[in-house]
C-alpha atoms as one frame of an Amber mdcrd trajectory, in Angstrom:
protein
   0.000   0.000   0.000   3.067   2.117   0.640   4.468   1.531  -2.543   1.377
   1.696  -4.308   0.904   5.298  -2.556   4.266   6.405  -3.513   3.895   5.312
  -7.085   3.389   7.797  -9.917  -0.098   8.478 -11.545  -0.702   7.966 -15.221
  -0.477  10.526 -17.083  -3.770  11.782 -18.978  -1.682  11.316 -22.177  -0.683
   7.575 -21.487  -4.383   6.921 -20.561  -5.438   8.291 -24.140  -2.759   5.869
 -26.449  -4.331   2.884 -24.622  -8.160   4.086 -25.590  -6.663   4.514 -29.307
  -5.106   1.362 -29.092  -8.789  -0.435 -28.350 -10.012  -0.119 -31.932  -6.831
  -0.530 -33.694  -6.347  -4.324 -32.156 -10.192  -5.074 -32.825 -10.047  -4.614
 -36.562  -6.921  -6.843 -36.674  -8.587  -9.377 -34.924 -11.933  -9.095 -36.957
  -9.527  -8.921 -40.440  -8.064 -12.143 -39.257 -11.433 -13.788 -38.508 -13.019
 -12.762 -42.137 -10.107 -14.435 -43.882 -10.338 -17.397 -41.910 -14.285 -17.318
 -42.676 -13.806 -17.115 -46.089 -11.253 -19.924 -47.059 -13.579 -22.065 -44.789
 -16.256 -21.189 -47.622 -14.343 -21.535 -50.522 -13.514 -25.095 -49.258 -17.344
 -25.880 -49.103 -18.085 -24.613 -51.958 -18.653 -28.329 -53.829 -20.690 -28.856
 -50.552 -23.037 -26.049 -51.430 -23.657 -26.687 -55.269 -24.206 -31.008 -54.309
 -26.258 -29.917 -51.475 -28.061 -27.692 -53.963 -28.069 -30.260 -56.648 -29.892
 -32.756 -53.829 -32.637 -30.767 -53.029 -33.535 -30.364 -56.866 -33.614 -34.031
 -57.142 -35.287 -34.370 -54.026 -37.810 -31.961 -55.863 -38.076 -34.647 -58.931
 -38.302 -37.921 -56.845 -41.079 -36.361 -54.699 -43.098 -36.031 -58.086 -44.748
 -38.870 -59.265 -42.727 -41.271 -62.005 -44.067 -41.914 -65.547 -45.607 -45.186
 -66.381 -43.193 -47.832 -67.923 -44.582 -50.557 -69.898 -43.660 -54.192 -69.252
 -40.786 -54.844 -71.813 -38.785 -51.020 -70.398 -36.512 -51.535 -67.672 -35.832
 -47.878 -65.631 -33.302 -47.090 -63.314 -33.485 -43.692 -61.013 -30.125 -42.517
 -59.052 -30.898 -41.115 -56.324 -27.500 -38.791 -54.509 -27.861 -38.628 -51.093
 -25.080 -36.623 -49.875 -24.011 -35.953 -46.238 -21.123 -33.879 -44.818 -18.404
 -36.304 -42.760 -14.651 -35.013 -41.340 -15.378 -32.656 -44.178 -15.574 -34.830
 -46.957 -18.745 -35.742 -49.321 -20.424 -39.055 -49.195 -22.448 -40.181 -52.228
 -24.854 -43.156 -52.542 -26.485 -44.366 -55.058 -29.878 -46.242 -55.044 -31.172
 -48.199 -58.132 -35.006 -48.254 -58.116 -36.199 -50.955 -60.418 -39.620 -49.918
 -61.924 -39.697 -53.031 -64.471 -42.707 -54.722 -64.270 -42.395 -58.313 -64.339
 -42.106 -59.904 -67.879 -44.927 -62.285 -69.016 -43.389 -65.614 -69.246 -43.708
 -67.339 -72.556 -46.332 -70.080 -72.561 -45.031 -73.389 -72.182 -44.882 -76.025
 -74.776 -45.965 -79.628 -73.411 -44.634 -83.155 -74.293 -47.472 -84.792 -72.778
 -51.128 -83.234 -71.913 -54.011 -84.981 -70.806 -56.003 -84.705 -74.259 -53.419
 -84.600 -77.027 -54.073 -82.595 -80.075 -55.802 -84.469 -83.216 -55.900 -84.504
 -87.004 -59.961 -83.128 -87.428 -61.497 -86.410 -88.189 -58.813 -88.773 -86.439
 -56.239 -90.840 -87.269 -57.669 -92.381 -90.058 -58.485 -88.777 -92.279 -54.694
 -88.023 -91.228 -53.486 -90.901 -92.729 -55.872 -90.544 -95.823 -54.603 -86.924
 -96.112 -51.246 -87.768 -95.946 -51.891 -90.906 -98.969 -53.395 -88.336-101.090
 -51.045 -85.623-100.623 -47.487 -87.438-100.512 -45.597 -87.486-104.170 -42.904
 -90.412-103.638 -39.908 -88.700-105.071 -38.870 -90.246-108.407 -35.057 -90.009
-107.222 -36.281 -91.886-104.384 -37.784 -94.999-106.553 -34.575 -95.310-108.758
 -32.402 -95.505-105.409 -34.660 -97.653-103.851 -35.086 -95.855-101.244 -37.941
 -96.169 -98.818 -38.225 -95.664 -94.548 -39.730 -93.328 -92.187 -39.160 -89.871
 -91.561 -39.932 -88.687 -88.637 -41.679 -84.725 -88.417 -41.674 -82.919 -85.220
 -44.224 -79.741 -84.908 -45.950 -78.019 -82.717 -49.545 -77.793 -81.938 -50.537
 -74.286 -81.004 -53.383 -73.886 -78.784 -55.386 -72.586 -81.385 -55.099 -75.187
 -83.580 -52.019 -74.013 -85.955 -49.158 -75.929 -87.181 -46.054 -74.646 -86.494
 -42.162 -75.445 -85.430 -42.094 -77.980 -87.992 -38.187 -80.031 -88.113 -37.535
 -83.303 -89.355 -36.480 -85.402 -86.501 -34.984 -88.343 -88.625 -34.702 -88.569
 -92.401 -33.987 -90.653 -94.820 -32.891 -88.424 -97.996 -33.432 -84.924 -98.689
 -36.094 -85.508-101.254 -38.106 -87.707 -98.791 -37.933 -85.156 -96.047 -38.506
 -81.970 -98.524 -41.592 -83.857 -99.262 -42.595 -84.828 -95.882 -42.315 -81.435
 -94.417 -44.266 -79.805 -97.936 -47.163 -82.644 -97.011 -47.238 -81.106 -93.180
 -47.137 -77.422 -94.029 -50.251 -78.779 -96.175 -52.033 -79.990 -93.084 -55.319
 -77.571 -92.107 -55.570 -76.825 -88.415 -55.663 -79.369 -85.929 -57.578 -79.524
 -82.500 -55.451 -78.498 -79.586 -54.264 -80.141 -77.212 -55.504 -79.764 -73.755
 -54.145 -79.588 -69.978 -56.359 -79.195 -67.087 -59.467 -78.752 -69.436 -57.568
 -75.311 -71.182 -56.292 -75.450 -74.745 -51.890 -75.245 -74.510 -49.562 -76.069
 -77.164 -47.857 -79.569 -77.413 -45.098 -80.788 -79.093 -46.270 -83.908 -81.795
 -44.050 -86.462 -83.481 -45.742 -87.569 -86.414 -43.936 -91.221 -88.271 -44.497
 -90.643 -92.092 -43.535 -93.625 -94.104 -42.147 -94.088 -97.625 -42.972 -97.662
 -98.337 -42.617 -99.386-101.882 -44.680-102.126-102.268 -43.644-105.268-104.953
 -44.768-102.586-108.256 -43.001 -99.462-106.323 -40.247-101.598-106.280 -39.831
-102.670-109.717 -40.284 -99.066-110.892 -36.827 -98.432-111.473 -36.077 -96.070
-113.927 -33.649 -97.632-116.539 -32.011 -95.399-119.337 -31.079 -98.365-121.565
 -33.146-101.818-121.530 -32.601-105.218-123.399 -36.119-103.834-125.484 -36.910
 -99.753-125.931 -40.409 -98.246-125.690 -41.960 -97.832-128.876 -44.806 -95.736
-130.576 -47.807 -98.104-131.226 -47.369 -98.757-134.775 -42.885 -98.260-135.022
 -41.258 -95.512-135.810 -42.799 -95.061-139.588 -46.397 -94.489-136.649 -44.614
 -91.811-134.752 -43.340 -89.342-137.557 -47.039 -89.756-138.801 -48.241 -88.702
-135.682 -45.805 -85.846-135.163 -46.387 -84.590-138.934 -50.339 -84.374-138.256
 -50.343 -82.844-134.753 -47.546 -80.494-134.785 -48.416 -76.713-136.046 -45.489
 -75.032-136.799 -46.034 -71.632-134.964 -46.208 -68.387-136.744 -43.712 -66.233
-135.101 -41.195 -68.646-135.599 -41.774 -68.934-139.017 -42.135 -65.749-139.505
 -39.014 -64.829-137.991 -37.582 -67.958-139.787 -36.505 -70.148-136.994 -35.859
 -73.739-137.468 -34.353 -76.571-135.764 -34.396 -79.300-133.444 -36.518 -79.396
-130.222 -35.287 -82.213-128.014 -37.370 -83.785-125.185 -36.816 -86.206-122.641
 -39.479 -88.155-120.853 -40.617 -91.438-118.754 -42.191 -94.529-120.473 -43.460
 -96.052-117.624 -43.955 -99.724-117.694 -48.047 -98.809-117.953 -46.927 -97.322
-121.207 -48.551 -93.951-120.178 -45.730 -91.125-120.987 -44.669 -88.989-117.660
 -41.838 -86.759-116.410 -42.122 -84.597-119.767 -38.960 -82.235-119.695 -37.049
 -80.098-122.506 -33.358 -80.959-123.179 -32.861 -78.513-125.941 -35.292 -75.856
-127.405 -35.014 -73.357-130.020 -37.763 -70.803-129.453 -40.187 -70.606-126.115
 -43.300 -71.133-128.989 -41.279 -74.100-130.646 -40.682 -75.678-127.311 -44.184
 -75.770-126.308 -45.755 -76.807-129.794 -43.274 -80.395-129.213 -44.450 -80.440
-125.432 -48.385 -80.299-126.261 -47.841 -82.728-128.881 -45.858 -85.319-126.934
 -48.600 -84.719-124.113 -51.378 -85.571-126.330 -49.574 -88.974-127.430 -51.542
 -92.406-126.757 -49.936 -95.156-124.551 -46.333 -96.495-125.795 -45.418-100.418
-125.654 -43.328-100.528-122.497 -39.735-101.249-122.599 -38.508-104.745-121.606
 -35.659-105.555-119.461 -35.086-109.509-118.743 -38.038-110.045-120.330 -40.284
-107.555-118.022 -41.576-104.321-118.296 -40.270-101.642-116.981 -39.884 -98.034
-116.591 -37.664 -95.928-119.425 -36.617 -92.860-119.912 -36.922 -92.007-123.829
 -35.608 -89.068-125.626 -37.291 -87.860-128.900 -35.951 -85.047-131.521 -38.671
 -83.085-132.889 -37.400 -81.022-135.755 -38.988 -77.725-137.043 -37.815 -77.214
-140.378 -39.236 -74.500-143.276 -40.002 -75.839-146.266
C-alpha cells in the first residue's frame, strides 16, 4: 500500500494511447477472422452446389414417375449426400420400376387330351396318302423308310415349329415337311381342361410295295419303248399334230426341239422335260404334242416291263 501510494499516476496522455489502441487491435482481430471465414467457404463450396443439386432431385423424386410398360426396364439414381470429417459421401440407389415380364407359354410333351388330325387318325393318314408325291429319285435308289416330323400344336389349332427329326434323304424329307405345311388346323391339345400347345411327333412312311419296287427307272433296256405302230407311226403322228407356230416362221426359226421323258412300264408317258429348245413357242408346240400322245409299248428288261426314260428329236424345219 506504501508503494502503491508512492507510485506515480498515469499521465492523462498515457491513458489516451491505450483508448486509441482499443479499436486498432479489434479490426486486426476481426480482419483475421473474415479471412479465416472465407477460405472455410471456398472449401465448401462443392458442398453447397451437391447440397443444392440434392434438393432439386429431391424436388423430382417427390413427383410422381411416368408409367413404364412391361418390356422397359428404368433405373433412377438417387444422390444422397451428407457432410463427414469434411468430406462428401455419395450413394447411389437403383429403383427398379420393371414390371415383371410375361413368361412365354409353355410347350408340353405330354397333356391330358393330345391334339388331333380333325377327323382322327384315319383322315390323317388318308390326307397324308393323297397328298405325298414319292420322289422319283427316291424310286430309282430304292429308297424307302420313315421320316420322322416334329411340330408343334398351337393352342389354337395351328401348325407350327415344324423339323424333321430323322430322315432318310433330302427328297423324302422336302416332301414330308411340304405334305405337313399342307395340313389344315388341328384340335389343340388340352391340360387341365384349357387349350396349350404340345409338341407332336408324327412317323411318315415311304414304303414301296412289290410294283413301287420294280419301278426303277432304266435309261437303256434289253427292249426300248416304242410308238404303237414303229417308228414309220410316230413321224405320222408328229407330222399331223404339230403346227409349226407363226412367229417362228415368220421370224424364220428352225431346228431341233429335243425332249426327254418317262415310259413307264403302264406305257402312259410322264416326267415330260425339254433338253434342248429353239424358241419358247417351238418348245411348247413339241411339249403339247408329246402330251397328247396315246400309250407307248413298255420297254422290256429280262423279259419284263419296266420303266424308261426315252428321248425324242422333234425337228422344225421350213419348207
Amino acid at each position: 500500500r506504501i508503494i502503491m501510494m508512492n507510485k506515480q499516476k498515469s499521465t492523462s496522455l498515457s491513458l489516451t494511447k491505450y483508448v486509441l489502441l482499443i479499436p486498432l487491435v479489434t479490426v486486426l482481430v476481426v480482419t483475421n477472422h473474415a479471412e479465416a471465414l472465407a477460405k472455410k467457404v471456398e472449401k465448401l463450396a462443392p458442398v453447397n452446389k451437391v447440397i443444392q443439386t440434392v434438393s432439386q432431385q429431391t424436388e423430382l423424386t417427390d413427383r410422381p414417375l411416368p408409367l413404364i410398360s412391361a418390356k422397359q426396364e428404368q433405373s433412377h439414381e438417387v444422390i444422397l449426400a451428407s457432410i463427414q470429417k469434411g468430406e462428401i459421401a455419395t450413394v447411389t440407389q437403383n429403383v427398379n420400376t420393371q414390371n415383371e415380364k410375361v413368361a412365354e407359354e409353355p410347350v408340353y410333351d405330354k397333356v391330358d387330351q393330345m391334339p388331333e388330325y380333325p377327323g382322327g387318325t384315319n383322315t390323317l393318314m388318308k390326307f397324308l396318302g393323297d397328298n405325298i408325291k414319292y420322289p422319283t429319285d427316291a424310286i430309282q435308289n430304292n429308297i424307302s423308310g420313315m421320316v420322322i416330323v416334329q411340330f408343334v400344336v398351337d393352342k389354337v389349332g395351328n401348325i407350327k415349329d415344324i423339323n424333321v427329326l430323322r430322315g432318310i434323304s433330302t427328297t423324302c424329307d422336302n416332301e414330308a415337311l411340304r405334305v405337313v405345311k399342307l395340313m389344315p388346323k388341328w384340335l389343340p391339345g388340352k391340360q387341365k381342361g384349357k387349350n396349350v400347345n404340345v409338341k407332336y411327333i408324327l412317323p411318315i412312311r415311304f414304303s414301296m410295295d412289290n410294283n413301287e419296287k420294280d419301278d426303277q427307272i432304266y435309261t437303256t433296256v434289253d427292249q426300248m419303248p416304242e410308238f404303237p405302230g414303229g417308228t414309220n407311226a410316230l413321224m405320222k403322228f408328229l407330222g399331223e399334230n404339230i403346227k409349226y407356230p407363226a412367229d417362228a416362221h415368220q421370224n424364220g426359226i428352225s431346228g431341233t426341239v429335243i425332249i426327254q421323258f418317262i415310259v413307264r412300264k403302264t406305257g402312259e408317258i410322264i416326267d415330260i422335260n425339254l433338253l434342248r429348245g429353239i424358241s419358247n413357242s417351238c418348245d411348247n408346240e413339241a411339249i403339247r404334242v408329246v402330251k397328247i400322245m396315246p400309250k407307248w409299248i413298255p420297254g422290256k428288261q429280262k423279259g419284263k416291263e419296266v420303266n424308261v426314260k426315252y428321248t425324242l428329236p422333234v425337228r422344225f424345219s421350213l419348207q
